[in-house]
N, C-alpha and C positions, 0 to 999 in steps of 0.2 A: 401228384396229378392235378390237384387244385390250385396248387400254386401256378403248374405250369398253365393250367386254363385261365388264372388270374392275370397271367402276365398277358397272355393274348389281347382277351379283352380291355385291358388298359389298353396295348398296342395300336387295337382296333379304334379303341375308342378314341385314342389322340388321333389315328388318321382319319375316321369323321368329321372329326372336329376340326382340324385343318381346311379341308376340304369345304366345309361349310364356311368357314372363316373365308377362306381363297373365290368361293362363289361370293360372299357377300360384299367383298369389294372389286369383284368383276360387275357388279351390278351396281355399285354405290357410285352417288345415291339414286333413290329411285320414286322420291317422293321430298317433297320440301324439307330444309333445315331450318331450325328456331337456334338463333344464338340469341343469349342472355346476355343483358347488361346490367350488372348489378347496382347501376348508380343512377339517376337523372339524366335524360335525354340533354343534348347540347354541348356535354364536356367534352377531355379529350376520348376519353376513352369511348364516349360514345360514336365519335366522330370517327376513330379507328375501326370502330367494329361497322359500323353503315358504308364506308370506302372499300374496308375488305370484304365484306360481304357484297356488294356489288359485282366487285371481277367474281367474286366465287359464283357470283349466281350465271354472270354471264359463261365463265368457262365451262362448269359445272350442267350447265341446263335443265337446273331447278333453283325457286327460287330460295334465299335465304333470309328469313325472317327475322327482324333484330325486333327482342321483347325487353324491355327496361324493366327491372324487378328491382328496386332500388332500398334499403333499409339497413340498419344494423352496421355500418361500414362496409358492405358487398356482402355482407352474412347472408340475409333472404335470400337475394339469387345464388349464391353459392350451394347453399342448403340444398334450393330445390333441383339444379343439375345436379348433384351429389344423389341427388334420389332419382334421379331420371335414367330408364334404360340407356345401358351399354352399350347402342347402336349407332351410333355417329349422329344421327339427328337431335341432338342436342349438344350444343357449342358454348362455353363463358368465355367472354375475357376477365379476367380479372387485375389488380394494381398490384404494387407493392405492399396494400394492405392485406394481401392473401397470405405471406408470410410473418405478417407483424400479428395479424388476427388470433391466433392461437396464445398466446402473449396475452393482449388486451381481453381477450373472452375466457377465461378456463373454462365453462364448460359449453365450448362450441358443439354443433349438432352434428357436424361432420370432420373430419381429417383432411386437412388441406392436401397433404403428401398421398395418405393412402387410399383415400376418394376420390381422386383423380389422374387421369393420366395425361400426362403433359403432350402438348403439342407444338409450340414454338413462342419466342420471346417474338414480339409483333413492333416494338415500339419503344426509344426510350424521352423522357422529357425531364429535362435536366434541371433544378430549380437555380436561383439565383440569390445570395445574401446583396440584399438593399439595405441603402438606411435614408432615414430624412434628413436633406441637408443642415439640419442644425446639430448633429453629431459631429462632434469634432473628432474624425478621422478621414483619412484620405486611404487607408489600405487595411488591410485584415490585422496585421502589425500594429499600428495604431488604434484596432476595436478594441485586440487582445488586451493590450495594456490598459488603455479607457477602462475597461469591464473588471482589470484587478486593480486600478486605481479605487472602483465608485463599487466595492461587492455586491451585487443585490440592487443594486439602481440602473442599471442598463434594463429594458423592457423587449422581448420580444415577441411578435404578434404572431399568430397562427390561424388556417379557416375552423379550426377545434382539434380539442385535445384527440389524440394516436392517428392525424394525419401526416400527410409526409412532409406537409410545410412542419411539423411540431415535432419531429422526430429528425429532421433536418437539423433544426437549433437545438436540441436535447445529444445529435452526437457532436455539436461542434462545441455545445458548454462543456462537454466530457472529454474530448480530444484537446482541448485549449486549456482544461481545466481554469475555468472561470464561473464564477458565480453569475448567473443573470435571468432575470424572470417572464417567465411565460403568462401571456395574456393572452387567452383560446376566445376567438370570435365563432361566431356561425356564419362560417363561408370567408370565402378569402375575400371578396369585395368588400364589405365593411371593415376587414384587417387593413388592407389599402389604403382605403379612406383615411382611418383614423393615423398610420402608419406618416401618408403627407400632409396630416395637420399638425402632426408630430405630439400626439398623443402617446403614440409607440415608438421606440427606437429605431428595430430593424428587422426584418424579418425574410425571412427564404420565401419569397413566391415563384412561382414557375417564368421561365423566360417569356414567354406568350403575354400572360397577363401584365409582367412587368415593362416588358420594353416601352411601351409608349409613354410610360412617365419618365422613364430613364431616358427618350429621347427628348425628354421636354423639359430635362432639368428639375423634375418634380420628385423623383427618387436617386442617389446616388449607388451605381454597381459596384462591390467591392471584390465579389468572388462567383464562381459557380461549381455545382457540386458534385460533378460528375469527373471524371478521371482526365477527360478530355476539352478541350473549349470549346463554345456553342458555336454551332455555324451562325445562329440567329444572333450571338456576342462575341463575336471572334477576338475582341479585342480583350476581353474581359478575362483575368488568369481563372485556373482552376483554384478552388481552397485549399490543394496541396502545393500547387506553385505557388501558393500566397503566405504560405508558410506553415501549414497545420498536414504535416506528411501523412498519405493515408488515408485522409478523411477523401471521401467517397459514398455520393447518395446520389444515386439512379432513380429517377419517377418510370419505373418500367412498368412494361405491361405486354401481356402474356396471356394466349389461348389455352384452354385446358378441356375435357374431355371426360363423362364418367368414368371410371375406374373399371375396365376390363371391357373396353371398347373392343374390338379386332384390332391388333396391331398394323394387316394390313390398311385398314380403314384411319387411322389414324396417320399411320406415311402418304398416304392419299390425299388429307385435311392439310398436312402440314408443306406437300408439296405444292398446292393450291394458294397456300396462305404465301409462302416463298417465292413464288411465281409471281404474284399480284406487287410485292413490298420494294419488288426490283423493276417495276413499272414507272415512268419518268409523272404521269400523271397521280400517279398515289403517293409518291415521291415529293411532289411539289405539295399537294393535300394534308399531309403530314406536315410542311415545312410552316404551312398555312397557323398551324397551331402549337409550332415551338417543336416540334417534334421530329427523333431521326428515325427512320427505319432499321428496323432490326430482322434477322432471319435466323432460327437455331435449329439443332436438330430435336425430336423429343428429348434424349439421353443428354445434351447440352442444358437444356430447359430445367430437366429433375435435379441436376448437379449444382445450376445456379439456386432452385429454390431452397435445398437444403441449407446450402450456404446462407443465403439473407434470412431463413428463418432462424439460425443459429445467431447469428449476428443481432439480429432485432428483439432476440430475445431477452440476449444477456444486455442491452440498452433497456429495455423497457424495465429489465428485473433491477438493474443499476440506479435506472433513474428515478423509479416509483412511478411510470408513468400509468395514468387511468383512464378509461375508452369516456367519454362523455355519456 
């Protein structure tokens, strides 16, 4: 008899609980959203979450509040949505460093996987392998050999050690197996800098930041790193057409959600966010800063982040690499 009163109340309780869930995104939302940026106003990522939150505030009709929590490589903000009620009013995006982070930090304060529930890939920004033209090579072919002709004298620059420009050149020294040294600046501008005084050799900076020296002759494009070629470089192979098969690095960036939001409140966020990404004006905004639009489903999103944290792992364990 206890068992069978226990099962009721479970029964009962799951259909409250529904019920409530199903009221809370007939009403959602019903008061303003705060999405977090866990990095410095100005980048891309900022500039993705202030465009998407725009349409969301206009379609939505409340406003969306973008707060830049910036520290640790997205730790800080990560952290604090991580602790933040399971209500939909509170949004991150985060980078590729949200899966490389458990890696570079062991004793992170939260669970990138289990703290959050994913809501859709927003964005990807493809970097680009440059060199200063006094590098004698003309192709990816030509560095590779360069790099095991001279072991250990090719130099490559980074904006600091466990970013994606450094993690870029760390999977193509591993996928090419070549010897060649990393020199971690603070911030990718002074990498630049010293990169066309040719202080440095070559380095992965994102399409955006690169192109105007690439069209001035001031840096040469060898490759890009993404599976497919830039619209912003069309001309430019990918580093698996260039010869290094497989190699593939995405500057992605991805909405997430605390961990036991409502599901339906979550389908709600992420058909908002998909709605906006396929807009001709968010579209061009994006292109604005090297970047293509991306839309997934949540269950798409969970399955990529397993993937690139497995992946980024075994590189960072491979390579010895250390968070600054």
């Amino acid at each position: 008899m206890n068992m069978k009163r226990s099962i009721i109340k479970a029964v009962f309780g799951g259909i409250v609980l529904s019920t409530a869930f199903g009221a809370a995104a007939d009403t959602y939302p019903s008061k303003p959203i705060k999405w977090v940026v866990p990095f410095t106003p100005g980048g891309a990522m900022d500039t993705m979450a202030r465009t998407l939150g725009e349409k969301m505030s206009q379609s939505m009709k409340q406003p969306v509040i973008i707060e830049n929590r910036p520290g640790a490589g997205g730790v800080v903000g990560s952290t604090t949505v991580a602790k933040s009620e399971p209500d939909g009013y509170t949004m991150m995006i985060v980078s590729i460093g949200h899966a490389v982070n458990p890696s570079l930090y062991p004793k992170l304060s939260y669970d990138p996987i289990k703290d959050f529930e994913p809501v859709s890939l927003v964005g990807i920004v493809p970097n680009v392998l440059v060199i200063n033209p006094g590098v004698k090579a003309n192709n990816v072919s030509e560095l590779v050999a360069l790099a095991k002709q001279q072991p250990g004298k090719l130099t490559f620059a980074s904006a600091g050690s466990g970013t994606t420009i450094h993690l870029a050149g760390e999977l193509f020294a591993s996928m090419a197996d070549v010897d060649i040294l990393h020199v971690p600046y603070k911030g990718s501008a002074p990498a630049v800098t010293d990169l066309m005084g040719r202080q440095v050799d070559m380095m992965f900076d994102s399409v955006s930041s690169a192109k105007p020296y690439i069209d001035s002759g001031r840096l040469k494009p060898l490759a890009v790193t993404t599976t497919k070629r830039s619209s912003v470089l069309p001309n430019v192979p990918t580093v698996a057409e260039a010869g290094i098969k497989g190699y593939e690095l995405s500057g992605w960036y991805a909405v997430f959600v605390p961990a036991k939001t409502p599901q339906p409140v979550v389908n709600r966020i992420n058909e908002e966010l998909v709605k906006a990404l396929k807009q001709p004006d968010v579209k061009a905004r994006f292109a604005q800063i090297g970047a293509e639009p991306v839309g997934s489903s949540p269950a798409e999103l969970a399955k990529y982040l397993k993937s690139e944290t497995a992946k980024w792992s075994e590189i960072v364990r491979a390579r010895n690499i250390k968070a600054d």
